[in-house]
N, C-alpha and C positions, 0 to 999 in steps of 0.2 A: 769702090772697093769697100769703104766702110759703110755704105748702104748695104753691099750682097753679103758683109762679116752680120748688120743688126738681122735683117731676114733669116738669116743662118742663125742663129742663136734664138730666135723669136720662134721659128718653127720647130727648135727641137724642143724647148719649153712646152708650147703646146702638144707636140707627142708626149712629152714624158706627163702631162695632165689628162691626156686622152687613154694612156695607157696603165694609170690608178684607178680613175673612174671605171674601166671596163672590166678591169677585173681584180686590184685590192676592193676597190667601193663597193662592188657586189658581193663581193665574197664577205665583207663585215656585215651585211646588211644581215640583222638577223630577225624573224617574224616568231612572235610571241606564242604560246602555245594556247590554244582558246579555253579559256577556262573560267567560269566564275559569270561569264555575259550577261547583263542585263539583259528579260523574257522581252522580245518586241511585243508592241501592242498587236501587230497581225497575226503571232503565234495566240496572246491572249484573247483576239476574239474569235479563233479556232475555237478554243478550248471553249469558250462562252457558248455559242452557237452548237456543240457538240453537248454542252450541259442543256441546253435549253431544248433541243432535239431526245432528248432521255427523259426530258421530265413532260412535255408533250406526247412520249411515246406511254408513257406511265400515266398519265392523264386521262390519255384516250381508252388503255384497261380501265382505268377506275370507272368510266362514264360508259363502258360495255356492262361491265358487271354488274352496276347502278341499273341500267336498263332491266339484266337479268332479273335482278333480284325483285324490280316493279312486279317483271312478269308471273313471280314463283304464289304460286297455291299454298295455303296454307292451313291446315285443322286449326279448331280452337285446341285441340292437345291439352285436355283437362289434367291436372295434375291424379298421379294413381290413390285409390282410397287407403294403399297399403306403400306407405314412404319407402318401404324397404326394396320395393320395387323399381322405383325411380333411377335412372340411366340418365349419368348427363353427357352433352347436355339435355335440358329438358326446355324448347319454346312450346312456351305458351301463350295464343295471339288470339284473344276474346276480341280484339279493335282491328288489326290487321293493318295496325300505322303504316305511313309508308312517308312523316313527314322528310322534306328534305329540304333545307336553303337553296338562296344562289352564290354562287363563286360570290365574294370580295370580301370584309371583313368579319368576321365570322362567331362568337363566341356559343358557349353552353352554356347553362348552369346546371349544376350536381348536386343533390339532396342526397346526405349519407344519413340512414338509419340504424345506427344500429341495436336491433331488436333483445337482444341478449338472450340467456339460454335458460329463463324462467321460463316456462310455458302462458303462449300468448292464445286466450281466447277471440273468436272473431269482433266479442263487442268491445275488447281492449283494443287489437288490430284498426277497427272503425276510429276508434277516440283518436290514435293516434293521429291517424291519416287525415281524420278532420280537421285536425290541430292545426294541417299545413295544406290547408284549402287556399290559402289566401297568396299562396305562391304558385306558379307553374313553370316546374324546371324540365328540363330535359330527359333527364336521368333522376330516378330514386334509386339506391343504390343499397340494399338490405342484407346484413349478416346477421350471424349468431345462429340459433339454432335453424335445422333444413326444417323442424318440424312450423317455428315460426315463419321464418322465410314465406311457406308456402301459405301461410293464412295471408298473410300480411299482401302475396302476389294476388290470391285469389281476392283478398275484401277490396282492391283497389281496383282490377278490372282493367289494368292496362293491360300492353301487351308486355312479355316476361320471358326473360332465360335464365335460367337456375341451375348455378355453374357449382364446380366440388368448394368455391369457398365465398357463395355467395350468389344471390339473387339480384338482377340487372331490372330493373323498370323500364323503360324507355320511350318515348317520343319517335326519335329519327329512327328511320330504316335498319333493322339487321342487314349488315352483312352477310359473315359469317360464326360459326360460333363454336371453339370445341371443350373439351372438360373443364378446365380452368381459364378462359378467358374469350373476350365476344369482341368480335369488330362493329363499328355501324358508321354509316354515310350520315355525314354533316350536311356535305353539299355532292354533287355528282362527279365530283375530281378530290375531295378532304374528307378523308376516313379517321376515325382512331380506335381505341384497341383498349380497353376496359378487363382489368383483372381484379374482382371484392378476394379478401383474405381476408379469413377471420380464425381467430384462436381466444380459447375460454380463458379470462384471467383469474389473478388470486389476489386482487385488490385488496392490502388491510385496509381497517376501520379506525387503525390510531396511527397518529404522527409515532407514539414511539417503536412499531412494528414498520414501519414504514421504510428507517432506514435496512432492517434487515434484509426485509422483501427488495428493497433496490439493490441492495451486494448481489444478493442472489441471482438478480437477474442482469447482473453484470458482465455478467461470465457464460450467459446460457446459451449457446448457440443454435438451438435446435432449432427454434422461430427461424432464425436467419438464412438458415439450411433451406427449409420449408419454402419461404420465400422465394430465394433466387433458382429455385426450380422452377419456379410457374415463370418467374419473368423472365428465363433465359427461352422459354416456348414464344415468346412476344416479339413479334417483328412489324409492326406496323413502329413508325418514324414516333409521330403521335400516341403515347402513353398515359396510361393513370388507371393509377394505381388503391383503389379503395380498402384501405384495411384496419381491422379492427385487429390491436395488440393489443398482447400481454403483458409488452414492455413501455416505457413513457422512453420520452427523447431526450437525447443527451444535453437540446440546445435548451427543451423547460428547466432539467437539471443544473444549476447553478447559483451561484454564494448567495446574490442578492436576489432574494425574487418574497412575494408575500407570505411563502411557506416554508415557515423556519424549519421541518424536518429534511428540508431537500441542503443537496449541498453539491460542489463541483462533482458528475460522474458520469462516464460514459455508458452508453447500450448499444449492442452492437446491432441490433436492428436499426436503429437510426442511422450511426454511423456507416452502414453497408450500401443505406439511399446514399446519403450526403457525398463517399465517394466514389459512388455510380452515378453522378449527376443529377439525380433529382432533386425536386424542388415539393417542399413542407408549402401546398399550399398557405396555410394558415399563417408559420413563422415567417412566411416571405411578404406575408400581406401585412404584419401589424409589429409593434417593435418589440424589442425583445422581453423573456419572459419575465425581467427585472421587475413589470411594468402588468405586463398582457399574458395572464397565463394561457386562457382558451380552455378552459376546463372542458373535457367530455365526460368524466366520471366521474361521482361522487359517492363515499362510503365512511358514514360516519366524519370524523372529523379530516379524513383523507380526501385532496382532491387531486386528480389528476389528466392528463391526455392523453388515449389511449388508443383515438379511434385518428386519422390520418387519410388525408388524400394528397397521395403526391404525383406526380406529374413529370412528363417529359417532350422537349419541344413543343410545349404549351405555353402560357403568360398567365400565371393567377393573378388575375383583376382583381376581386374581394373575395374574403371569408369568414365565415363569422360561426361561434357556435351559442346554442339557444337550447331552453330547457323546452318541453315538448309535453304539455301534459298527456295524463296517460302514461309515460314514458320514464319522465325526470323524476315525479314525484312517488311512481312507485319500485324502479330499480335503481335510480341515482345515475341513467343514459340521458344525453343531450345530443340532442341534432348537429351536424356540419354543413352549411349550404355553403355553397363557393363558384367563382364563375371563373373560367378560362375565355383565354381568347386564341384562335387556332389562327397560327398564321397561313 
């Protein structure tokens, strides 16, 4: 009897535990709502394998185009005897270059000239260019006047596109080219996308006009205007930007530096690169201007930097600026060479 009373009591325990678990126990069981998941790796190498199919498909364009462009005809396209007439853009291909790399690491180097808007004869144009025989860049890259530009295209005898703010020299292959800015092939998959700007300036000749002339151009936005119209046309990834201003940079402008007329001030030119992402090749290659001004212009006891190649998705390796006879000693313009590396 007291065996059949513990059985009896033994199995209804077990019912009454068999009868929470099936359905209080489920019914608490509550499942989280998915949110926040850490990306599995097999989603991540979706995405990978889907980037790397986009950029193989965009490859394979660049290395058709490449091909095209081997194949395209070209006039020498003498520049016209009457400037007025000139339509850009304007190639002109006395050599018919057509160099190009191979794929892996890759750099240029860029020769900025610029010519200023004194009138250049061909035997001044010649001195110059002799000046910088001892170097072979990729790119010479020439502003200031179109009347200079075009001696300076023709006394060199490269091949040439002469764009609304500026004449392109070039080595590597054209691309393509439209009024303000040229493509050209590196290698048969890395392009980039070259825009010269040039504006007249009003450089004084004394430190004590100097500060006026910087208020003044504190506030001026018109350059700036100018500007971001040619670069919002620019859609190659790979950028640079060659221009010669009427304004110096906010990062020269500062307390310590060897030119006691300068002092803490912004320009909005600078500032409009710096927060668009680009890169001063110069100020990125050497330390600040406390130390390294980088003069490109000289006038009287005023010196300053006026002329600029900046860059995007590029790596400035070095840059250096250098006086240029012919050039330095009779308008107070210095040379910029500078080399990137395209990854």
């Amino acid at each position: 009897m007291k065996r059949f009373l513990i059985y009896t009591v033994l199995i209804a325990f077990l019912s009454s535990c068999a009868v929470y678990t099936a359905e209080d126990g489920y019914r608490k069981i509550s499942i989280p709502e998915v949110t926040g998941l850490p990306e599995t790796r097999y989603a991540q190498i979706l995405r990978e394998n889907a980037d790397k199919s986009a950029e193989a498909l965009e490859n394979a364009r660049k290395e058709a185009e490449h091909r095209a462009a081997l194949k395209r005809e070209a006039e020498v396209n003498e520049y016209p005897e009457d400037i007025s007439t000139l339509t850009f853009p304007h190639i002109y291909t006395p050599l018919k270059t057509n160099k190009t790399e191979s794929d892996g690491i890759n750099t240029i180097e860029v020769l900025f000239l610029p010519l200023g808007y004194e009138e250049l004869g061909k035997e001044e144009a010649s001195r110059i260019l002799n000046a910088n025989s001892d170097i072979s860049p990729d790119f010479v890259i020439l502003t200031g006047s179109l009347e200079n530009q075009i001696t300076g295209a023709e006394t060199a005898r490269w091949d040439a596109v002469t764009l609304r703010g500026g004449t392109i020299l070039h080595r590597p292959l054209l691309k393509t080219a439209g009024e303000n800015t040229a493509s050209f092939f590196i290698t048969p998959t890395k392009d980039i996308e070259i825009a010269p700007l040039s504006f007249e300036n009003d450089m004084p000749a004394t430190s004590e006009e100097a500060k006026t002339w910087a208020e003044t151009l504190s506030s001026d936005t018109f350059e700036t205007a100018e500007i971001e119209k040619t670069i919002t046309e620019m859609s190659d990834r790979e950028k640079l930007v060659a221009l010669s201003s009427a304004s110096p940079s906010g990062e020269d402008w500062i307390s310590f530096t060897p030119f006691r007329y300068r002092s803490d001030m912004e320009f909005p030119v600078s500032a409009y690169f710096e927060d668009n992402g680009w890169i001063d090749a110069y100020r990125a290659t050497h330390f600040s201007a406390e130390t390294d001004g980088g003069i490109t212009r000289r006038n009287g006891n005023v010196y300053e930097r006026l002329d600029f190649l900046y860059s995007a998705s590029m790596i400035p390796v070095s840059a250096i600026s250098y006086p240029v006879r012919g050039l330095t000693d009779t308008s107070g313009i210095f040379a910029v060479l500078a080399e990137f590396l395209i990854p």
